[in-house]
Steps between C-alpha positions, in 0.01 A plus 500: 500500500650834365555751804265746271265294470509513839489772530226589269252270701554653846405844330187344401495376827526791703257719247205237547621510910452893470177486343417260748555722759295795405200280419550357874296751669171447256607128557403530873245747478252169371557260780392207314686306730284526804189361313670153503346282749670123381868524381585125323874464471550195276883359554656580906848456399743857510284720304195397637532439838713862561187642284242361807698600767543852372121540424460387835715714643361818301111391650420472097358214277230396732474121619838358336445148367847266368517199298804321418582143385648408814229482824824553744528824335180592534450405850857657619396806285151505726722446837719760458207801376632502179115409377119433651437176305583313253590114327631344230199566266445852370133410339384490817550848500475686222125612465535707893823653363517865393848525407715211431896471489620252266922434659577172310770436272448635168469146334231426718323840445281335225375221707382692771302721300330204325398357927402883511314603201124311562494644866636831420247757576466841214568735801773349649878628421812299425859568457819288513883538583638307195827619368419454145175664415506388091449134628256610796297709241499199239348222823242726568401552113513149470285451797247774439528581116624823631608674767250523781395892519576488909872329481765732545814334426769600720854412630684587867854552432612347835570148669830298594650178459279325820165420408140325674301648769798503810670746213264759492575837581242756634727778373607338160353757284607815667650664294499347173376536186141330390428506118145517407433379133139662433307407156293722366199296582593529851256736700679811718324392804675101456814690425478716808414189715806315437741779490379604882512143581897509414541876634331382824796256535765773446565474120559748238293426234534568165333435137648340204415306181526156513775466225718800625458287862608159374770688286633740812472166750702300302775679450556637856342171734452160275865605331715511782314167653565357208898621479464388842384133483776457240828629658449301774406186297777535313745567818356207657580269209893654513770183649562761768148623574538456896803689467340756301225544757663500809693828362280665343488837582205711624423651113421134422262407800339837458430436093422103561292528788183567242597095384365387802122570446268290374618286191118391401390863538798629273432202262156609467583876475749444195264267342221786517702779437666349244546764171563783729764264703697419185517852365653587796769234497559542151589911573717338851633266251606785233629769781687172645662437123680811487608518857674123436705665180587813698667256730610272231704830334592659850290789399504711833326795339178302408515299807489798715237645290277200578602512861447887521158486352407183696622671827306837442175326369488287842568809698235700267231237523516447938528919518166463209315251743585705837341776333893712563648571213461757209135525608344673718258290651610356797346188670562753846417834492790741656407742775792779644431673834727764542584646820679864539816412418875708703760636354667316218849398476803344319573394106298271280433396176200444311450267258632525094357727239147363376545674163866410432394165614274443287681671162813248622325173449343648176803610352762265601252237363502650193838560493770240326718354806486474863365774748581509883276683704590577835245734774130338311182569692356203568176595517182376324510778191819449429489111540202521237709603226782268609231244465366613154846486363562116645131447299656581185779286541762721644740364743542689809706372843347654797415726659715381821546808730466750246753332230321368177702364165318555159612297203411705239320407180547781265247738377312240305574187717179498731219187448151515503393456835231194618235742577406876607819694649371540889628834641306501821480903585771621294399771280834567415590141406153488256591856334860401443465162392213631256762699318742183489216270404403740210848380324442096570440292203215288747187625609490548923201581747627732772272483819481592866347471826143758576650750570741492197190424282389863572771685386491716186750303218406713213718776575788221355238313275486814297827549421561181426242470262645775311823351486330229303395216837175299505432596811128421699398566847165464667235766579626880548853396388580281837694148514513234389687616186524260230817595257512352169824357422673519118425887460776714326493802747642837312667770725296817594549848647212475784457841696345305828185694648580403814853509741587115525772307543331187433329600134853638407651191581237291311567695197870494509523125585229429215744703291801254536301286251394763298625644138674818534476762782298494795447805719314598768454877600326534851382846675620442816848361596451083627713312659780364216598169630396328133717732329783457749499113538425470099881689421643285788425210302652616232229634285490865405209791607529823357374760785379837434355733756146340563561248222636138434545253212741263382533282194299145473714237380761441726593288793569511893837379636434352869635725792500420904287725669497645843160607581516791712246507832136665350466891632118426442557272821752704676239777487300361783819487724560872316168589642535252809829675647392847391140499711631278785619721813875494585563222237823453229533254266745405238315331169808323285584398141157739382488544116445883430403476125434875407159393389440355816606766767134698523500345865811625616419847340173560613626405873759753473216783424355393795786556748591121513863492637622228218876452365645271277825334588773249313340567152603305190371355191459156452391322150440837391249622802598753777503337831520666832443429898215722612540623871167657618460726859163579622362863379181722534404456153243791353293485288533575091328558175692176292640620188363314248854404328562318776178321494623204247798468668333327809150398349596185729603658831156753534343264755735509774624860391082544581570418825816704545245813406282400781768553758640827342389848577232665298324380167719262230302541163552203217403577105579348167496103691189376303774159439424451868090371460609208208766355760452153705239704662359875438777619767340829496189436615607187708769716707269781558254238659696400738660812581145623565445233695790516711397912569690648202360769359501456129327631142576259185471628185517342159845544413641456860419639865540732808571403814544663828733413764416453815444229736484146368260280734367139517302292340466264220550534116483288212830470214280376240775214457738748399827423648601906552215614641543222754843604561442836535249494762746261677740819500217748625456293827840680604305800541168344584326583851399124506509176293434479130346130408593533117291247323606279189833503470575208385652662178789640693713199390448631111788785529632462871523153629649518843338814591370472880792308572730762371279839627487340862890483489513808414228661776193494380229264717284314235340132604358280206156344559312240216171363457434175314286603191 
């Protein structure tokens, strides 16, 4: 099985999970459930049996009633509570039964429906838990004709090598996944029933088709029992098979231990599951083919691709399933309660540059060699383009404390990918990559998490389409994006409406595949960290006054990289040391980019007492330690050239105006509404309702320093406001509970850890969604 295949299943997998989710409170506003008087659970082996107790346990599913082909079962199952009643003959009690649990093996699923079908009352639900649901669906046509309009097929994605009644687990289903297979024949309400019936135990329930189910199961559960069953047959026929066994290391018990379950059941499974089994193995069989000949020719560089990808799709599936990584749904929602913080003290360092992050794993795997990148933020923006570039075949080492290696494939060496590019929240990793994408010769889907999905892409779509890209996104111009691969993109002179960094960079990274010259003209300097990293790989950019372009055509030549520490996330400290009473701090290794230093500026006009120490340039950015004194900072009108220099920094620079002295007045920031969140409106919310007095307006806001109190506000699951609010409880009069911040972990992972060090007095609360 390919890793992008892979790959491209979990996807599917966690889209279906999402939708899932937001269906789950109509789910359980129609408590089918509690209508059920007589549950029938055909089969008290694993599945079954846990299924009983948990009903049981929830006080759902009425009068519980087990059968089983074994009367010890049945009667240890009625000894320990597990059911009511129940025998060996489930005729005897069909007709009373409202709901009925078929948990045999699937090669026995037909036979039971045929004991079932001339007692089986109209009203009267029935679902399974049969792995394969092609060869459940094809028993119960051949019973019935058709599928009964009240079965819902479904499968729990759960269980263990023990089995019978004594194996049972009341908790076996808590958190996992169920899979609901609904047919269009199937009513809502019968639908409803069954799902609560599996949510009652503790599952997360999902919906799929029954082919994209039997395809997705067996290449990620019948697959590896299968690989499975066969090392350790084939090990255990070896002339030194004790031998081999008794040292063994812990890799091998871990991967055989699935061997041990149930040889009939597995038997039974392949047998049923059989096409979707062998296409599987054939794609395991392929993927294993070409990892034998990079071994047979010592090929290092295609072995550690194979390992690289391998590694990072494991890691990017378990961070999928916990609901941690590149999304922002977590399976916990984040809480901080901060208290007034003291004075803050001594030197730190924040984590790497987001944007030169980002441009260094685009670049350098673009570029023809290897790349070394020492200081990476390893956090989950960054990580999603690392991730997008492993998805079209790129081979990346890392990241390992900050330190990635890119193996380069050249301008034109990238693959199609399995599926849609996933970029979790990244806005900047969509509007980049749309601009490299433009230039492929393969067609890509570029797609994100909610609050991605609501983000205007036509500001780069446009562009882009002039230059010759197919490019479509869905209603009002928002992700996904769908980029047509093959186009030949021609250069263009595009006067941007709009001060971004992000649409310049599309354009000029769209125009390394174009024909002639590509320039970009913008009316507002942005930061230049494209055009810098683009001539330190070796590839020209012509810059003149407000305006950029280079030559299409050429190629990048890998560099090492050391990402300077992001200002946008030493602003907070900026802010932090500035507000806090009797506090210094020393902020090291910052990159001051000219097109980045609005922050620093704007402090200044406010009286903050801020002074750069041991400056340098590194990889072409200027670098400097910050030191930062507290100040009685006043407030200003902004000038508006400054105002694209720290689009990024106004939240927390928000709360530096609500500690200063008199009015601070904000125009000309209308980029600040179409970020993760409308940070305009959400920062004036919760400055108003922390006591702030505060007007907003449509192109920014004035605020009026004062007194911060307490209270509670809401970041919208934007990771600055979060942040920011974390820094005004150094001037609060009491706690700030700061709700949502789970995001945090997007652009500063480490945060609390690193501002409690440092003085502040923030406490992290979550609640299990």
């Amino acid at each position: 099985m390919r890793i992008a295949d892979l790959l491209r299943h979990w996807k599917r997998y966690w889209e279906l999970y999402q939708v899932s989710k937001a269906n789950q409170d109509t789910v359980f506003s129609n408590r089918e459930i509690d209508t059920v008087k007589t549950t029938l659970v055909i089969g008290l082996g694993l599945i079954g049996g846990s299924l009983a107790l948990a009903l049981k346990k929830a006080g759902l599913g009425g009068h519980i009633i087990g059968c089983d082909r074994d009367q010890d079962e049945v009667e240890l199952a009625i000894s320990i509570g597990m059911i009511d009643q129940g025998s060996v003959r489930a005729e005897d009690w069909i007709e009373q039964a409202d709901l009925i649990v078929i948990s045999v093996p699937v090669i026995a699923m037909e036979s039971v429906m045929a004991q079932i079908r001339p007692l089986l009352r109209p009203d009267t639900i029935v679902t399974d838990v049969g792995s394969s649901k092609g060869s459940v669906l094809a028993s119960a046509e051949k019973v019935w004709g058709s599928l009964p309009d009240n079965f819902v097929l479904g499968h729990p994605i759960a269980g263990s090598e023990k089995s019978g009644v004594a194996a049972a687990l009341v908790d076996l289903y808590q958190r996992h996944k169920v899979i609901v297979t609904p047919a269009e024949n199937n009513p809502q309400a019968a639908v409803r029933c069954v799902t609560q019936m599996w949510q009652a135990c503790g599952a997360e329930v999902l919906s799929m088709d029954i082919p994209h189910h039997d395809e997705v199961l067996a290449a990620t559960s019948h697959l590896p029992h299968l690989l499975a069953f066969s090392l350790v047959d084939t090990l255990a026929r070896q002339d030194e098979s004790l031998e081999i066994f008794r040292y063994a290391a812990g890799g091998f018990r871990d991967f055989t231990r699935i061997a041990a379950s149930d040889p009939v059941m597995w038997r039974d499974i392949f047998t049923a599951n059989q096409r979707a089994v062998l296409k599987a193995l054939t794609e395991f069989e392929q993927g294993l083919a070409i990892l034998r000949t990079a071994v047979e020719q010592s090929d290092s560089d295609a072995m550690l691709g194979i390992f690289t990808r391998a590694k990072s799709a494991r890691e990017h599936f378990s961070r999928i399933l916990e609901n941690s990584a590149y999304i922002p749904m977590q399976n916990k929602l984040i809480h901080y309660r901060a208290a007034p913080g003291g004075a803050l003290s001594g030197r730190l360092r924040v984590p790497g540059d987001k944007s030169i992050s980002h441009r260094s794993i685009m670049l350098g795997s673009l570029a023809e060699g290897t790349t070394h990148i020492k200081g990476f933020l390893e956090g989950e923006d960054s990580l999603a383009t690392l991730q997008a570039f492993r998805d079209m075949g790129v081979v990346i080492e890392g990241p390992h404390q900050g330190e990635v290696t890119v193996h380069g494939v050249g301008l034109h060496g990238l693959k199609k990918p399995a599926g849609p590019l996933y970029l979790g929240n990244s806005g900047t990793s969509m509007r980049l990559l749309a601009g490299l994408m433009a230039g492929q010769s393969f067609d890509v889907e570029l797609t994100g998490d909610a609050s991605l999905t609501k983000r205007p892409m036509e500001r780069v779509a446009k562009p882009l389409r002039e230059m010759g890209a197919v490019v479509e996104t869905a209603e009002g111009g928002r992700p996904p994006m769908l980029i047509r691969g093959g186009q030949q993109l021609k250069g263009i002179d595009y006067v941007m409406p709009m001060a971004s960094a992000q649409v310049k960079s599309c354009v000029l990274l769209a125009g390394l595949y174009a024909q002639g010259e590509t320039q970009t003209t913008e009316p507002a300097p942005t930061r230049d960290h494209t055009e810098r990293m683009l001539t330190g790989f070796g590839y020209s950019v012509a810059r003149n006054g407000a305006s950029a372009s280079l030559q299409g055509g050429g190629k990048l030549v890998a560099s090492d990289i050391d990402v300077p520490s992001d200002i946008s996330s030493a602003a907070f400290f900026m802010v932090a040391g500035s507000i806090a009473p009797d506090s210094e701090i020393v902020i090291e290794h910052v990159g001051l980019n000219p097109t980045r230093v609005g922050v620093i500026n704007i402090l200044k006009l406010m009286g903050a007492d801020i002074t750069l120490e041991n400056e340098a340039e590194v990889g072409g950015e200027p670098v400097a330690d910050i030191r930062v004194r507290s100040a009685q900072l006043k407030g200003i009108d902004i000038p508006e050239d400054q105002v694209p220099l720290a689009i990024d920094e106004f939240p927390v620079l928000f709360v530096a105006a609500a500690c200063a002295e008199g009015v601070t007045r904000l125009r000309g920031a209308e980029e600040l509404r179409v970020k993760e969140s409308d940070r305009i409106q959400v920062m004036a919310d919760g400055l108003l309702a922390l006591g702030v007095d505060c007007t907003v307006v449509e192109d920014g806001i004035d605020i009026v320093g004062g007194v911060i109190g307490s209270g509670s506000v809401h970041s919208r699951d934007d990771h600055r406001i979060a942040m920011s609010f974390a820094v005004a409880s150094l001037r609060s009069e009491g706690e700030i509970f700061i709700e949502d911040c789970a995001n945090v972990a997007t652009s500063f992972p480490g945060f609390v850890e690193l501002a409690n060090g440092a003085g502040f007095n923030l406490s992290v609360e979550d609640e299990s969604l």
